[in-house]
C-alpha positions as a LaTeX table, in Angstrom:
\begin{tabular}{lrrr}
\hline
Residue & $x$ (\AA) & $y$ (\AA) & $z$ (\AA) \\
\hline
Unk1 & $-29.45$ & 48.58 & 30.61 \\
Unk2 & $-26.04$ & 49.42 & 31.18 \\
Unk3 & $-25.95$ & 46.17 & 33.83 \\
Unk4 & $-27.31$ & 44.34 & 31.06 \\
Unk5 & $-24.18$ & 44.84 & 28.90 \\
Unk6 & $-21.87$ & 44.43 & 31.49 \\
Unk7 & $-23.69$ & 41.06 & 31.53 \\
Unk8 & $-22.69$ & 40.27 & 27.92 \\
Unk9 & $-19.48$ & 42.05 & 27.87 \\
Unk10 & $-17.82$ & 39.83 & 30.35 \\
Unk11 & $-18.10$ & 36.22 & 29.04 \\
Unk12 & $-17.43$ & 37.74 & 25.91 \\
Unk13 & $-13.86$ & 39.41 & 27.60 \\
Unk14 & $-13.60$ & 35.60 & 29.53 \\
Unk15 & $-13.72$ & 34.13 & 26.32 \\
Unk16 & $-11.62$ & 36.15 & 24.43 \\
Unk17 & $-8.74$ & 35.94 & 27.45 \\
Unk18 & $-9.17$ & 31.98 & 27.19 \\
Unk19 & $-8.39$ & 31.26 & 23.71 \\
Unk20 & $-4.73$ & 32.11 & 23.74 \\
Unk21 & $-4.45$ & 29.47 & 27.05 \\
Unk22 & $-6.49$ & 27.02 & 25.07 \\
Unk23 & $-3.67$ & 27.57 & 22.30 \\
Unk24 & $-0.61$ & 27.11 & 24.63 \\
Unk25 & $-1.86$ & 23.59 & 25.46 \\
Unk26 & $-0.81$ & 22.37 & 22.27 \\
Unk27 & 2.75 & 22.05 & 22.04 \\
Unk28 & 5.84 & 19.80 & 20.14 \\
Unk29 & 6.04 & 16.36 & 20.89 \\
Unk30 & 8.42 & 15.30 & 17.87 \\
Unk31 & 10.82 & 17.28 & 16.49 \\
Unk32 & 12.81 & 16.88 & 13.63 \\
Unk33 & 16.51 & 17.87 & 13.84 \\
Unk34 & 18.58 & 17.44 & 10.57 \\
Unk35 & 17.74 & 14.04 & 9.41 \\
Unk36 & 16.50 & 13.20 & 12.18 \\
Unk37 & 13.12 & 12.60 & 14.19 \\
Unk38 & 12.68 & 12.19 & 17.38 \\
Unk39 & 9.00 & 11.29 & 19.48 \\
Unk40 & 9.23 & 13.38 & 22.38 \\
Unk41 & 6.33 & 11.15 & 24.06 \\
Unk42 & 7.89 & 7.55 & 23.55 \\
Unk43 & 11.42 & 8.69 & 22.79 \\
Unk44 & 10.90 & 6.99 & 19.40 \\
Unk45 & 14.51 & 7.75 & 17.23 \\
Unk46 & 14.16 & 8.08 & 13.53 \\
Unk47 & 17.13 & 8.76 & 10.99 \\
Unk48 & 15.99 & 9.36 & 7.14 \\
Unk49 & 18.45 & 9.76 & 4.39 \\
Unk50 & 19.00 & 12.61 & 2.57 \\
Unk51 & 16.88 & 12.15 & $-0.54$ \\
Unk52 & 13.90 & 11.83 & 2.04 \\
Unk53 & 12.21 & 14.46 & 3.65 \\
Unk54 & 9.99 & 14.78 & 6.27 \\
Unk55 & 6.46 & 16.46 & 6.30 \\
Unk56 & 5.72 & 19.29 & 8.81 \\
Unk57 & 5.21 & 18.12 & 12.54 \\
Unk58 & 2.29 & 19.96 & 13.89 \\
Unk59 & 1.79 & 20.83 & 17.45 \\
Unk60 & $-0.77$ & 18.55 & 19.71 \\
Unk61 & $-2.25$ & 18.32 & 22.97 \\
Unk62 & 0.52 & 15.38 & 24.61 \\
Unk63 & $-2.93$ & 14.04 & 26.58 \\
Unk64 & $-4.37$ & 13.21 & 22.64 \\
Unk65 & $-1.36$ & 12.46 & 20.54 \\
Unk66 & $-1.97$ & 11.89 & 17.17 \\
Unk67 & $-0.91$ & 8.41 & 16.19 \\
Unk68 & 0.41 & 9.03 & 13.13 \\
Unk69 & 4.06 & 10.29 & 14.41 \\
Unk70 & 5.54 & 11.38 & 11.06 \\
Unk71 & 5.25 & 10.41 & 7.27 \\
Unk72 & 8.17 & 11.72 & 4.92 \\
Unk73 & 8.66 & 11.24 & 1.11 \\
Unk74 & 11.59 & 10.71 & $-1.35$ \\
Unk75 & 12.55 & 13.71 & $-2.93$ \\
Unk76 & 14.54 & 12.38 & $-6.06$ \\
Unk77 & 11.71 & 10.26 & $-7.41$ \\
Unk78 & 11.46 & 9.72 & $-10.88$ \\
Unk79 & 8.29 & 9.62 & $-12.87$ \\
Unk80 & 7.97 & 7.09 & $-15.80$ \\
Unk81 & 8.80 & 8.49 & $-18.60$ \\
Unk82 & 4.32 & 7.17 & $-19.73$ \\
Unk83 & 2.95 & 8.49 & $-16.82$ \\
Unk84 & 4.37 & 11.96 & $-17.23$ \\
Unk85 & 1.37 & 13.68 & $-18.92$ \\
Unk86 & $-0.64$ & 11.79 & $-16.31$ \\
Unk87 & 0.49 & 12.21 & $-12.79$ \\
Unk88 & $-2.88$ & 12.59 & $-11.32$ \\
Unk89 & $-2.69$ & 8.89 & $-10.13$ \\
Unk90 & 0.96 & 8.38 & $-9.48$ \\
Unk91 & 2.47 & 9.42 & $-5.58$ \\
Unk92 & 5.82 & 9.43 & $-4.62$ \\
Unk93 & 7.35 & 6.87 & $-2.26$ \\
Unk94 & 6.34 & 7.69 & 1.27 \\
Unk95 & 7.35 & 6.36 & 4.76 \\
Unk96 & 5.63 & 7.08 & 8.12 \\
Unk97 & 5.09 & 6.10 & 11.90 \\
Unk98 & 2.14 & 5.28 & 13.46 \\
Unk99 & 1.41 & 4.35 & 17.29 \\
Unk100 & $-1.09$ & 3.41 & 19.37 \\
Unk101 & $-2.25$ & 1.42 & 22.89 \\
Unk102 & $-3.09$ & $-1.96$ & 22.17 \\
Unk103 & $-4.17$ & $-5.04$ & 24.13 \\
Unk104 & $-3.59$ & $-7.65$ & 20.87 \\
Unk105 & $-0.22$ & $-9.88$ & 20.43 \\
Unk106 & 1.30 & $-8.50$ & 17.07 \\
Unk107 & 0.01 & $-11.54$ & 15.66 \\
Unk108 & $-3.24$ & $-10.88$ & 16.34 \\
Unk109 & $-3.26$ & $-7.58$ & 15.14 \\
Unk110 & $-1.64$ & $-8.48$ & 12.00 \\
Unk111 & $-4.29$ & $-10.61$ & 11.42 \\
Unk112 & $-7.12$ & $-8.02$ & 12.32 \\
Unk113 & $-5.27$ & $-5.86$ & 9.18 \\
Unk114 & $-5.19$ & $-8.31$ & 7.21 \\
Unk115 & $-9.26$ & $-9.13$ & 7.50 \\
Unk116 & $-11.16$ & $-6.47$ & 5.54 \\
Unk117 & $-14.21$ & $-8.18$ & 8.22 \\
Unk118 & $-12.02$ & $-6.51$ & 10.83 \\
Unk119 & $-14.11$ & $-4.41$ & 12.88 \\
Unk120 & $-10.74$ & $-3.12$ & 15.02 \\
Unk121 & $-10.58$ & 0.80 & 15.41 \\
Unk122 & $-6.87$ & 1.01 & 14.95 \\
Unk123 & $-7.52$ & $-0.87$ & 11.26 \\
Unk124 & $-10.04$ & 1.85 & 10.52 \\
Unk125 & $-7.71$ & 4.69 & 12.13 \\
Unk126 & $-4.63$ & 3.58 & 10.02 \\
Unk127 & $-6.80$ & 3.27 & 7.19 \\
Unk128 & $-7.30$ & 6.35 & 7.01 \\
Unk129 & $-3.82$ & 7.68 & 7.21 \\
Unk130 & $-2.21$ & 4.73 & 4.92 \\
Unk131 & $-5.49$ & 4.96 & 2.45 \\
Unk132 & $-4.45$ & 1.86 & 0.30 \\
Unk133 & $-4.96$ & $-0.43$ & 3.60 \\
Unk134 & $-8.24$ & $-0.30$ & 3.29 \\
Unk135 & $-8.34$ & $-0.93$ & $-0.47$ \\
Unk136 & $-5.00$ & $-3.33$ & $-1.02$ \\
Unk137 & $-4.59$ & $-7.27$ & $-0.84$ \\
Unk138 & $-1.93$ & $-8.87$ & 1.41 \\
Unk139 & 0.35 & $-11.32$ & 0.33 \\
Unk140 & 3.21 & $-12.34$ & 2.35 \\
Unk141 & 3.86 & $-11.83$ & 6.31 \\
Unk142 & 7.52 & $-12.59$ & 7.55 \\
Unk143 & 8.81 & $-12.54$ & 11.01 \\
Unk144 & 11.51 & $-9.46$ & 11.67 \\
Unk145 & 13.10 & $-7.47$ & 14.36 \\
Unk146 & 12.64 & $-3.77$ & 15.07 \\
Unk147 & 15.51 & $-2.45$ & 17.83 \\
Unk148 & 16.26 & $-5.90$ & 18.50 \\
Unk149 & 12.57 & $-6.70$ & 19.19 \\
Unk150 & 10.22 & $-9.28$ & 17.67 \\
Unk151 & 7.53 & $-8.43$ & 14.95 \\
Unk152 & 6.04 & $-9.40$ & 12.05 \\
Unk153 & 5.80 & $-7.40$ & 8.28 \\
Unk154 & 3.38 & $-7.46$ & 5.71 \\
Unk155 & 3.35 & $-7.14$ & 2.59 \\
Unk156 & 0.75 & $-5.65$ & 0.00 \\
Unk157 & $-0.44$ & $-4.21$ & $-3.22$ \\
Unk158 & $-3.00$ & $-2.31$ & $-4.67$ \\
Unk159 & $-4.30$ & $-2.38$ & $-8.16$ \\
Unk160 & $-5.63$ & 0.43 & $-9.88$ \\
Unk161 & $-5.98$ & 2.37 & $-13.17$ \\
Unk162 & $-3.95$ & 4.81 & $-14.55$ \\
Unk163 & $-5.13$ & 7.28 & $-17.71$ \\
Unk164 & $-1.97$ & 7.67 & $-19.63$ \\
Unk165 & $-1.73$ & 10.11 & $-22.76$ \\
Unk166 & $-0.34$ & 9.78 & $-25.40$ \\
Unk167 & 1.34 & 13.23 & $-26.52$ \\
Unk168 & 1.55 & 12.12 & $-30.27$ \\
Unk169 & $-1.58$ & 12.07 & $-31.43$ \\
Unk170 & $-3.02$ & 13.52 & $-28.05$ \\
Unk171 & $-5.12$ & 10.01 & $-27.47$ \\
Unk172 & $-5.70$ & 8.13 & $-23.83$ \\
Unk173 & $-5.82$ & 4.86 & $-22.46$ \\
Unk174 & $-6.47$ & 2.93 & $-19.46$ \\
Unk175 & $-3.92$ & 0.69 & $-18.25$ \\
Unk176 & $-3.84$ & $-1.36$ & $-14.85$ \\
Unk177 & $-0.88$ & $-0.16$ & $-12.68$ \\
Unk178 & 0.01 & $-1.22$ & $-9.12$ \\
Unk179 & 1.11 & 0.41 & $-5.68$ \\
Unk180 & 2.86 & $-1.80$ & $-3.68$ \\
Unk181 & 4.19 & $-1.54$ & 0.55 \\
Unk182 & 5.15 & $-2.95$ & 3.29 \\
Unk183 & 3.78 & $-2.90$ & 6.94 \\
Unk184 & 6.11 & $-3.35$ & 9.86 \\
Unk185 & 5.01 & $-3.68$ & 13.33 \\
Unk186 & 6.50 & $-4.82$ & 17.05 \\
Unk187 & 4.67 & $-3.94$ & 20.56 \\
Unk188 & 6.68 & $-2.10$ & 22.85 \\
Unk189 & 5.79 & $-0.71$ & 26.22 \\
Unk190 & 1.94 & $-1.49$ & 25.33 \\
Unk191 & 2.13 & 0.11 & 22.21 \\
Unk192 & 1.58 & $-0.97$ & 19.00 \\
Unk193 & 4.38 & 0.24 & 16.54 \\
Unk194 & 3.57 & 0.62 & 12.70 \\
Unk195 & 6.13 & 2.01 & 10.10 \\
Unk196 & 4.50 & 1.66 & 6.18 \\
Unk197 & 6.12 & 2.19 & 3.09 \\
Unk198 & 4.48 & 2.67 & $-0.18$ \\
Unk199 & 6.11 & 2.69 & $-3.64$ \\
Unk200 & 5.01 & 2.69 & $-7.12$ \\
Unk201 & 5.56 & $-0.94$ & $-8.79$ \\
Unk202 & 8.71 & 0.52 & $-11.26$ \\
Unk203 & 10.98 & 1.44 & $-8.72$ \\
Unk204 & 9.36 & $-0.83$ & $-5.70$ \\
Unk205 & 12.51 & $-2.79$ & $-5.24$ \\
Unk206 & 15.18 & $-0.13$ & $-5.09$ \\
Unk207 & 13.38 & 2.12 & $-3.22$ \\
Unk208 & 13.09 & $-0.91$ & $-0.63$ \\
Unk209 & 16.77 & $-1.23$ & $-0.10$ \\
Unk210 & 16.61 & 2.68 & 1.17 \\
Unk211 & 13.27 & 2.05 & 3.31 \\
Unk212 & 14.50 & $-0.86$ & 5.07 \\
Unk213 & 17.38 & 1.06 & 5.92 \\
Unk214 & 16.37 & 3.83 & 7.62 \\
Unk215 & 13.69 & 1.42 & 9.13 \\
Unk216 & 16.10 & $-1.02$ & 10.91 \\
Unk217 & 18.30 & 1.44 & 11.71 \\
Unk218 & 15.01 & 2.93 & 14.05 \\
Unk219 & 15.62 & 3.07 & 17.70 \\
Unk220 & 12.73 & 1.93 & 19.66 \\
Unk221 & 13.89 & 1.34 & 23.43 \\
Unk222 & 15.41 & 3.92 & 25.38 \\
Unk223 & 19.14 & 4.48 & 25.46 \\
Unk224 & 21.12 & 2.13 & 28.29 \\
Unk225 & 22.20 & 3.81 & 30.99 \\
Unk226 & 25.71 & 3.99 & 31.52 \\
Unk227 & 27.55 & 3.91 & 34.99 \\
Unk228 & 30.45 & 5.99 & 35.71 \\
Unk229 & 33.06 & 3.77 & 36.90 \\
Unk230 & 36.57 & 5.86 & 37.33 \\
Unk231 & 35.62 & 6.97 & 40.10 \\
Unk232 & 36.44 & 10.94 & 41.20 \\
Unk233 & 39.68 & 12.50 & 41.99 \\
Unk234 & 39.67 & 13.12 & 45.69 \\
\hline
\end{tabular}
């Protein structure tokens, strides 16, 4: 008997001694430092403003990266004065990074977003980080440059309804509202880069102005390395 628990004990003990090792494998791979993020595993550099602020970076196993990098939000957002007793439906502007392998040109893959037919895995995974891809029509797709290299944006929108109330006479309504974005993406390295911005219709435009900033301020490719050429005191 006393063999037999020994027998039970152990794997038990092995277990227990293996879940803090399991634990350390997960680790920082972007870090956010002021205003600033920075992707540890592709040496991504991100700079927000100060009305924006990032959302916690979690730990990960750097073999399985997440591919969503970082989202942040703008912090001074203001709510319509109508849609203040119903807020259930209305989000804040929100930025974020997403990354992944990818054998297609970025014209291909733009057009694999853009086709709701699309049977691409990264559609479905960004889909379900950027919810309204899956739900909002495209409408315009311009050529740009991320860090000096080539890509193309997109733009969307996505119609829904809001219930507003009205505080007067304590009545509701439906009334047809729209979320509108942007999708930017280049291929560096073998990677597919997305940034997305989403934005309530009312403040859409001015929020832009902010968004593309930070955006084409990103750096992409890693720093150039200098060469020291005053040579040494000898």
């Amino acid at each position: 008997m006393a063999w037999r628990g020994i027998c039970r004990v152990v794997p038990l003990l092995a277990l227990v001694f293996a879940l803090p090792v399991m634990a350390a494998d997960k680790q920082p791979t972007g870090i956010v430092t002021g205003d600033e993020f920075v992707d540890q595993l592709n040496g991504y550099r991100f700079e927000k403003l100060e009305n924006w602020k990032f959302s916690k970076v979690d730990k990960e196993k750097p073999e399985d990266p997440r591919h969503i990098r970082f989202t942040a939000t703008q912090s001074n957002f203001v709510i319509p004065e109508n849609r203040k007793f119903s807020q259930e439906n209305f989000n804040p502007p929100e930025i974020g990074l997403w990354v992944d392998t990818s054998s297609l040109t970025v014209e291909q893959f733009a057009e694999e977003l853009k086709s709701r037919k699309s049977k691409l895995k990264a559609r479905r995974d960004l889909g379900d980080a950027f919810r309204f891809l899956s739900q909002g029509e495209f409408q315009e797709e311009m050529k740009i440059q991320l860090d000096g290299i080539d890509g193309i944006s997109l733009q969307y929108n996505y119609k829904y309804q809001a219930q507003l109330r009205n505080a007067a006479n304590d009545t509701y309504k439906l009334v047809d509202e729209v979320r509108l974005g942007d999708l930017y993406f280049v291929k560096y390295a073998g990677k597919m880069i997305v940034l997305y911005y989403s934005c309530e219709r009312p403040t859409y435009r001015q929020v832009k102005e902010e968004v593309e900033k930070m955006i084409l301020a990103m750096k992409i490719k890693p720093p150039a390395k200098t060469t020291d050429t005053t040579g040494s005191a000898g």
